[in-house]
Residue, then its C-alpha position, 0 to 999 in steps of 0.5 A: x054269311x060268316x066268313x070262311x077260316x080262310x078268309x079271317x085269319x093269318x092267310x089274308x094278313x101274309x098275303x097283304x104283307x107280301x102285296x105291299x113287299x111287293x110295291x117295293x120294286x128294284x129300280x133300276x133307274x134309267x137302266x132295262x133289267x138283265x133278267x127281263x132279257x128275251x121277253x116280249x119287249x112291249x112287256x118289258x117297256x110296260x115294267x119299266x115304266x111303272x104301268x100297273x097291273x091289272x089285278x095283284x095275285x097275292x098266291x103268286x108273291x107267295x110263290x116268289x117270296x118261296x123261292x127267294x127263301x130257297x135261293x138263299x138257301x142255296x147260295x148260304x150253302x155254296x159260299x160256307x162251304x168255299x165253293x162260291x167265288x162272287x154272289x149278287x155282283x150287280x153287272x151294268x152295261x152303259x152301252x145297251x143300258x142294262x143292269x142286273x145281278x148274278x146268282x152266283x160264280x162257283x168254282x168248279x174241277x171244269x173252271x168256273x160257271x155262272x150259276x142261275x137258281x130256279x125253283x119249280x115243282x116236281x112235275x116240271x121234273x116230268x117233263x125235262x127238256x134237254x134245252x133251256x128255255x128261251x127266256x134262260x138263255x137269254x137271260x143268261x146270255x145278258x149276264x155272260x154279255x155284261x160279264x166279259x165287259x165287266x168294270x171294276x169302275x161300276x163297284x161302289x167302292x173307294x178308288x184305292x180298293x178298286x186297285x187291289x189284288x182282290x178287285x183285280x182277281x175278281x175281274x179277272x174272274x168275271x170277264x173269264x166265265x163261258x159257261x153257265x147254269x140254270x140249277x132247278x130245284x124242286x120245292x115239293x120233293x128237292x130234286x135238283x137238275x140243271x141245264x148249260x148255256x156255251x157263250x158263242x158268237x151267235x149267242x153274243x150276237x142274239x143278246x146284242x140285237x135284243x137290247x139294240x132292238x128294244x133301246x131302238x123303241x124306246x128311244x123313237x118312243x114307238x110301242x113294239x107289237x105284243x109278241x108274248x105267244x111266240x115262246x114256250x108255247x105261248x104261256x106268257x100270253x095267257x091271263x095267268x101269267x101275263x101282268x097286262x092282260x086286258x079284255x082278252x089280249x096280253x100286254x092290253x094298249x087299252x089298258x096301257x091307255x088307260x094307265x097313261x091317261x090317270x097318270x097324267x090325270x094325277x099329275x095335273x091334278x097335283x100341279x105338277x106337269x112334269x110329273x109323268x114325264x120325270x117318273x117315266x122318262x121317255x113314254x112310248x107312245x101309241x102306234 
């Protein structure tokens, strides 16, 4: 049977192009991600150690490389027109080891506020909720954690910049920020909306046992229950959206096992025994 269009011409092209963009993860070494804050922490120890997903969605990394373009977008506009103070200032916590960049720092008539960008679509703008996600909060809960400890010692730059009056106003800057934003943006129709997250004790406390829970098991090498179906109405247990989904369960030990034992295969095969070990750090095991 011939080929459909769809099948023969620039779509399939794009779409391996993007599966291979894909490969080129950020890594963060030894560090947790800031922008994984709040999810189920057996996913979020699956993505730092490198497990493979079950099946690559090239429509999903369609859907990412979109809304990088509108992130950009959004973030060319705010600093060309002086609205933005800071933009991708990587944060790092050495104490619950996480890492990760902001969107942006906007000065504001109320002060300043971290912003966030998300794009959606325009049925999301149906049903609005006045509160922000569980996974927003947290993630943005991370940042303002990792700001109001921020140092100027974790910039890349020579000793004698780091003493100017630009890195000691942006320092400034960085540990003052209280509020922040996550801005919606529509790619059907543009519509924008966004939601606010106070920082408060009780936040600070909620992002600190987070981190202290999930460094706990990373450090006893103790896989933590798969707990995907207890936010949001469980949409991150769901195939669709879930990297790990294996023979009807999210985040699969099976599949992690399964993962585990041709990685160690690979690395006897190579000679190198270490190998697994110095890629993957301390490997939880299996309860």
């Amino acid at each position: 049977m011939e080929n459909s269009l769809f099948d023969t011409g620039v779509r399939p092209i794009i779409d391996n192009h993007l599966l291979e963009l894909a490969k080129e993860k950020r890594d963060y070494g030894d560090y947790w991600s800031a922008s994984s804050a709040g999810y189920c922490m057996r996913k979020v120890i699956f993505d730092r150690l490198g497990v493979d997903k079950v099946e690559e969605n090239p429509r999903k990394q369609r859907v990412f490389t979109v809304g990088h373009i509108f992130h950009r977008w959004i973030q060319e506009l705010t600093a060309g027109i002086g609205a933005s103070v800071v933009q991708e200032q990587e944060l790092i916590n050495n104490n619950l080891m996480i890492k990760g960049h902001i969107d942006d720092l906007i000065k504001t008539d109320s002060g300043l506020i971290l912003y966030d960008y998300k794009t959606v679509n325009s049925m999301a703008f149906k049903y609005k909720k006045d509160k922000m996600s569980h996974f927003h909060k947290m993630q943005l809960g991370t940042y303002m954690y990792m700001m109001r400890n921020f140092s100027p010692q974790t910039l890349e730059l020579p000793e004698e910049v780091i003493d100017s009056k630009k890195i000691r106003d942006l320092t400034k800057n960085i540990r003052s920020v209280n509020k922040a934003r996550i801005l919606n943006i529509s790619k059907d129709d543009l519509r924008m909306s966004e939601t606010q997250l106070d920082w408060t004790p009780d936040l600070e406390k909620e992002v600190f046992e987070y981190w202290s829970t999930i460094n706990g098991y990373w450090k006893m090498k103790t896989m933590p229950e798969c707990t995907c179906a207890d936010f949001e109405n469980g949409f991150m247990a769901k195939p669709e959206y879930n990297d790990y989904y294996y023979h009807g369960k999210p985040c699969s030990m099976v599949w992690y096992v399964t993962w585990r034992s041709k990685k160690e295969k690979e690395a006897k095969s190579e000679g190198d025994n270490n190998n697994l070990e110095s890629s993957s750090g301390d490997v939880p095991g299996v309860q």
